[in-house]
C-alpha positions as CSV (number, residue, x, y, z in Angstrom):
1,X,85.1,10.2,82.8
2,X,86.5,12.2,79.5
3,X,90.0,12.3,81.4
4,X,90.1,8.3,82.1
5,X,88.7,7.8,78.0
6,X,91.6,10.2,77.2
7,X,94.0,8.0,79.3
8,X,92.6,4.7,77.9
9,X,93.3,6.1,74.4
10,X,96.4,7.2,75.1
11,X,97.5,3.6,76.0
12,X,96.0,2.0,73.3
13,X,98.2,4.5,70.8
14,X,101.2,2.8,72.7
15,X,100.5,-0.3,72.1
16,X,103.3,-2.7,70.9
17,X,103.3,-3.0,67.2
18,X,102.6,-7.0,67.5
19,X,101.0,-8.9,70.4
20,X,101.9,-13.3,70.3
21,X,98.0,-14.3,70.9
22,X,97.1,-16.9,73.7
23,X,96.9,-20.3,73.8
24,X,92.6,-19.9,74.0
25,X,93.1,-17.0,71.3
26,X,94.7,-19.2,69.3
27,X,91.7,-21.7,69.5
28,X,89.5,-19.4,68.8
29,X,90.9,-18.5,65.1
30,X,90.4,-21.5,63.2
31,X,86.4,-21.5,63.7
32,X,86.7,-18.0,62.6
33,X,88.3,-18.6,59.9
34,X,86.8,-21.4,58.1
35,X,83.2,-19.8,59.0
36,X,84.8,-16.6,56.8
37,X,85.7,-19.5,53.9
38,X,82.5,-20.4,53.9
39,X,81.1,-17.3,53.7
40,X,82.9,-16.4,50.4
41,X,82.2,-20.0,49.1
42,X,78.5,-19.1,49.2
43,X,78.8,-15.6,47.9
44,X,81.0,-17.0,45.0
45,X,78.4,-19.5,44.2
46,X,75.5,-16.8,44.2
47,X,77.6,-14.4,41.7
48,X,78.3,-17.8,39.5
49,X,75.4,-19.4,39.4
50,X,72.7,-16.4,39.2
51,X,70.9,-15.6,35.3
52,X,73.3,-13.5,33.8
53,X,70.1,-11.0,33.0
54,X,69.7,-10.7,36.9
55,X,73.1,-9.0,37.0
56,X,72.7,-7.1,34.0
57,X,72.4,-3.3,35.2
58,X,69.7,-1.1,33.9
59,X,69.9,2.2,31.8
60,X,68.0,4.8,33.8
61,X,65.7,6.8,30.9
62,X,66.0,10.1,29.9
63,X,62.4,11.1,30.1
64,X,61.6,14.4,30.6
65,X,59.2,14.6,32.9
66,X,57.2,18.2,32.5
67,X,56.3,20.4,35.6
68,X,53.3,22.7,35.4
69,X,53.8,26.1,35.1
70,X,78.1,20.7,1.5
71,X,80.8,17.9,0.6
72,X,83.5,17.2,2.7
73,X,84.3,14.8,5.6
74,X,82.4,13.9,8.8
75,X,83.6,11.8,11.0
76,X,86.9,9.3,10.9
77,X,87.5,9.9,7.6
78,X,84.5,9.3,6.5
79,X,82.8,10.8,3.0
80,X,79.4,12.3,2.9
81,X,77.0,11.9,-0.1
82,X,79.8,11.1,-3.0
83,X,76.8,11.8,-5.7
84,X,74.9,15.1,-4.1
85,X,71.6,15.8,-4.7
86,X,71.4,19.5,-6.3
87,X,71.3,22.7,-4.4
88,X,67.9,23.8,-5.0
89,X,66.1,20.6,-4.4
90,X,63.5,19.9,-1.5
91,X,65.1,18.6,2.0
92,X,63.3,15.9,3.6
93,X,62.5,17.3,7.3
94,X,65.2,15.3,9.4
95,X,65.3,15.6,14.1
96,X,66.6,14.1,16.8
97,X,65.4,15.8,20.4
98,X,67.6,15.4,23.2
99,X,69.5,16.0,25.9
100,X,73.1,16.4,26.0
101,X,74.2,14.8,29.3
102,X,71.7,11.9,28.2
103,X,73.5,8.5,27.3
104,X,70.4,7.3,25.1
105,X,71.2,11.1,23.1
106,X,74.6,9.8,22.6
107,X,73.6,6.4,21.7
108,X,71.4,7.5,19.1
109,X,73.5,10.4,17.9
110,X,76.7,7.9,17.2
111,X,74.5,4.4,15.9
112,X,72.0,6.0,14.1
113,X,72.0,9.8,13.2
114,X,75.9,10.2,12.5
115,X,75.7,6.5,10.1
116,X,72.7,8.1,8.3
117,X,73.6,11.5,7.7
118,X,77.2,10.5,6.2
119,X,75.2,9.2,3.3
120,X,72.1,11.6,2.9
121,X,73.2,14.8,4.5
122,X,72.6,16.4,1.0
123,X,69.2,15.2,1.2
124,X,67.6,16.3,4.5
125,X,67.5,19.8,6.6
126,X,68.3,18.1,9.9
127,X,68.3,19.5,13.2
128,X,69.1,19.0,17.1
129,X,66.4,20.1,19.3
130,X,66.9,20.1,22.6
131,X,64.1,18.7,25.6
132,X,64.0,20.9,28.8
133,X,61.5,22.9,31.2
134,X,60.8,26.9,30.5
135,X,59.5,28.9,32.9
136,X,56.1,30.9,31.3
137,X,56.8,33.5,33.9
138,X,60.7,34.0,34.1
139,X,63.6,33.6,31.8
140,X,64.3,29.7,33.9
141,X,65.4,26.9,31.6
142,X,65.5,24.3,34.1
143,X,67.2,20.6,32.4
144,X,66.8,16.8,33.8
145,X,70.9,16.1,33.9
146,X,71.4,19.7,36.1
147,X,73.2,23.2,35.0
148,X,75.7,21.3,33.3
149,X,73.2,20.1,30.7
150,X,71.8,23.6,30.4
151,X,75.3,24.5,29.2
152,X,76.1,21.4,26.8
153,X,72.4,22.3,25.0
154,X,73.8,26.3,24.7
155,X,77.0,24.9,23.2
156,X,75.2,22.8,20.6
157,X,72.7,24.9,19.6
158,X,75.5,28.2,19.5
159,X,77.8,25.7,17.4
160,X,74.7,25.4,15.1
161,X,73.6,28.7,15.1
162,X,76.6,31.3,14.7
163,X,77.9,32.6,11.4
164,X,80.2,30.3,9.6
165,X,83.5,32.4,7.7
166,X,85.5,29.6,6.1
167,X,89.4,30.6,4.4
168,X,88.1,30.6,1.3
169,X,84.7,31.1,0.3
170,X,81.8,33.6,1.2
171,X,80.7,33.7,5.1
172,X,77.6,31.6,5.9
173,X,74.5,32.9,8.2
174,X,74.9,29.4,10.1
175,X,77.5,26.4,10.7
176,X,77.3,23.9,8.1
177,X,75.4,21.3,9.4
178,X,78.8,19.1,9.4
179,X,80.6,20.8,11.5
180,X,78.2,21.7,14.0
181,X,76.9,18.1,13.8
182,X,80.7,16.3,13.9
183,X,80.9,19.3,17.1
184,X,78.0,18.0,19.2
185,X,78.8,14.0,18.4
186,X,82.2,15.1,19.6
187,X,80.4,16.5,23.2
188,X,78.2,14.0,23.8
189,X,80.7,11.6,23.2
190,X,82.2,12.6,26.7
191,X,78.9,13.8,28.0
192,X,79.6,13.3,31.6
193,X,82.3,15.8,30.8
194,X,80.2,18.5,29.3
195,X,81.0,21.4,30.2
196,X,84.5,20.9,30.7
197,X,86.1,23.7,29.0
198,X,88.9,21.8,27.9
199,X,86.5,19.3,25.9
200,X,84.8,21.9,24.1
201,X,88.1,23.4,23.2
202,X,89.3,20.6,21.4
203,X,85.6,19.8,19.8
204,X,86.0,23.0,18.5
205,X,89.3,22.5,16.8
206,X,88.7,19.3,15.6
207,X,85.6,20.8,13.8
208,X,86.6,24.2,12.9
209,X,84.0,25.8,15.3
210,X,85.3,29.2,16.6
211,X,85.4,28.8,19.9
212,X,85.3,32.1,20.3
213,X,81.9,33.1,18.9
214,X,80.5,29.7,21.0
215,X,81.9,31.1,24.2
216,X,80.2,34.7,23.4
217,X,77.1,32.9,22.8
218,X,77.0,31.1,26.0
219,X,77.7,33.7,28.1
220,X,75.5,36.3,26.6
221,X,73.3,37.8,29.5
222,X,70.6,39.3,27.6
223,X,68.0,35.9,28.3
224,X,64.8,38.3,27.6
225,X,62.0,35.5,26.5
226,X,59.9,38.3,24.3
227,X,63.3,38.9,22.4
228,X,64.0,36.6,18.9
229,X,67.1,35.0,18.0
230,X,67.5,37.5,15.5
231,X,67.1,40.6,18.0
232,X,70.5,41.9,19.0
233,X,73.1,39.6,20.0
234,X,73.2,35.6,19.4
235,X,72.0,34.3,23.0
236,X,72.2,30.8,24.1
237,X,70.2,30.7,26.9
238,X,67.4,31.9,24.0
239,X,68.3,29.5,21.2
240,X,67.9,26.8,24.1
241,X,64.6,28.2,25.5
242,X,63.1,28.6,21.8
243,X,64.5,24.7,20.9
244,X,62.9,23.5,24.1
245,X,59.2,25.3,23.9
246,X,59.4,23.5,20.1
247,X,60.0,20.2,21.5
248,X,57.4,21.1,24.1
249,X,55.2,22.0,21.9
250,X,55.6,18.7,20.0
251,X,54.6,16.6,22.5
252,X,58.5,15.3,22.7
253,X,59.4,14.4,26.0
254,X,62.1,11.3,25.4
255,X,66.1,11.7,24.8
256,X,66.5,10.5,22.0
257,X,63.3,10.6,19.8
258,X,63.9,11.2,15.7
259,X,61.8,12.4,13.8
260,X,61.0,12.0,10.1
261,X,59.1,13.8,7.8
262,X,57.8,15.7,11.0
263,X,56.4,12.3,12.3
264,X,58.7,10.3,15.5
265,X,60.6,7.5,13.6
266,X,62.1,6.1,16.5
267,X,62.9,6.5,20.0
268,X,65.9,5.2,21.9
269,X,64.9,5.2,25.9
270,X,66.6,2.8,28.6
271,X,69.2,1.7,26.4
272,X,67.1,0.4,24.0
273,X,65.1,1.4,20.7
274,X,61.7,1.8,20.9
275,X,58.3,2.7,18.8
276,X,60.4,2.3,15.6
277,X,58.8,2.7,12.2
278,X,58.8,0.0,9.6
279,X,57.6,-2.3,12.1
280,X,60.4,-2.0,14.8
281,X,63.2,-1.9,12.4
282,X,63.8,2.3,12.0
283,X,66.6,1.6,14.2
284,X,68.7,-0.2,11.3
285,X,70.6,2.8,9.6
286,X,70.3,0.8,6.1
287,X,66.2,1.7,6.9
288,X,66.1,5.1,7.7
289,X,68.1,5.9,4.9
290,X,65.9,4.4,2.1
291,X,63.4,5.8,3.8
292,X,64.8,9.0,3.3
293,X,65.5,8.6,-0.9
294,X,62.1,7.7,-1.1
295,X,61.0,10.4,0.5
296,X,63.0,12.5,-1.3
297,X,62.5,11.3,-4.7
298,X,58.8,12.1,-4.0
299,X,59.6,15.7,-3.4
300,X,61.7,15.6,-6.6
């Protein structure tokens, strides 16, 4: 039986290139083919006429689900805070929590926190926390988006974290909150790229992160979770299971959810904004950022 299948393939790889059809094969083609017209017709007519909102597609969330166990430029050119408040005055408490291969993170990052921060930067101690699973028993740091994430959440939280030595000027303890800021909007831009290492090159140019010192970071091996950031060597994998126990311990389990004045402002989940303050409209950058002088000019 294999030999005669073997032979009846053979034949059929010698067929001739073009065959003229029958008369009755001939016949047979035009019911074929205006039963195929009216298929498309239909399925053209389906695609045309259904709501447009039953086409739309749907952003999955980015909802962590828990298992037991100074002056200068920002972005495009852009100024930050032309009139700065002074150096010694009290910061308004300023978060977003997310994840880095989330596209609500980078939603919320470019429409909301990047607009706001170019004109009160001077005026809040903001900060990226990231949302992820720690193991109580192991060193594990397990994220939603995969390994990958894990990585893009080190990078952030590195670019936030390691000392700062600019040309001219006295070294800093941490990144200006700028640079590292303009360096994760730059990730998560491209976050189904992250952790490309050609990306985080050039994020690191563009923001004068030494790339370097944020590949040191990442790689460092010593994860032990008794250790502090400021035991030994700057660690990643620490600096990302340290961020994610705070958001833990928060109750934060959305990508993106801000928070102001250490109370949620707004969360963006689905594509969408949701649980807003000032009665749905935190969302509006023009909002959050009176919000923020207010608060502010009640501190000082």
């Amino acid at each position: 039986m294999m030999e005669k299948q073997a032979g009846d393939l053979d034949r059929r790889d010698h067929f001739p290139l073009s065959t003229v059809p029958s008369t009755r094969q001939r016949r047979r083609v035009f019911p074929r083919l205006i039963g195929l017209l009216g298929v498309i017709s239909c399925l053209w007519l389906t695609l045309h006429w259904l709501p447009i909102h039953q086409l739309t597609l749907r952003i999955p969330s980015c909802r962590h689900h828990t298992r037991p166990a100074t002056g200068g430029h920002l972005f495009d050119g852009e100024k930050i805070a032309t009139d700065p408040a002074p150096a010694d005055s009290e910061r308004v408490p300023f978060e977003a929590h997310i994840m880095s291969k989330c596209p609500d993170a980078r939603d919320c990052i470019r429409e909301l926190i990047v607009p706001t921060m170019e004109k009160i930067s001077d005026k809040v101690n903001f900060e990226l926390s990231f949302i992820a699973t720690v193991s109580n028993k192991s060193s594990d740091v397990e994220c939603m988006h995969g390994p990958g994430e894990c990585i893009g959440d080190m990078l952030m939280l590195c670019a936030a974290n390691i000392p700062f030595r600019p040309e001219d000027g006295p070294a800093q303890d941490r990144t200006p909150t700028v640079r590292y800021l303009g360096f994760a909007t730059c990730l998560i831009s491209s976050y189904q790229d992250i952790p490309d290492r050609t990306l985080v090159e050039q994020c690191a140019l563009e923001h004068g992160i030494d790339f370097d010192a944020l590949n040191d970071c990442v790689s460092q091996q010593d994860d032990n979770p008794n250790k502090s950031t400021h035991d030994g060597p700057l660690s990643g994998v620490r600096l990302l299971r340290e961020s994610a126990r705070h958001s833990a311990e928060l109750g934060v389990k959305t990508s993106c959810t801000v928070r102001l004045d250490d109370t949620i402002w707004c969360v963006r989940d689905g594509g969408i904004w949701k649980d807003c303050a000032k009665d749905g409209e935190g969302s509006k950058v023009p909002v959050l950022v009176d919000e923020i002088e207010e608060l502010w000019e009640q501190r000082n």
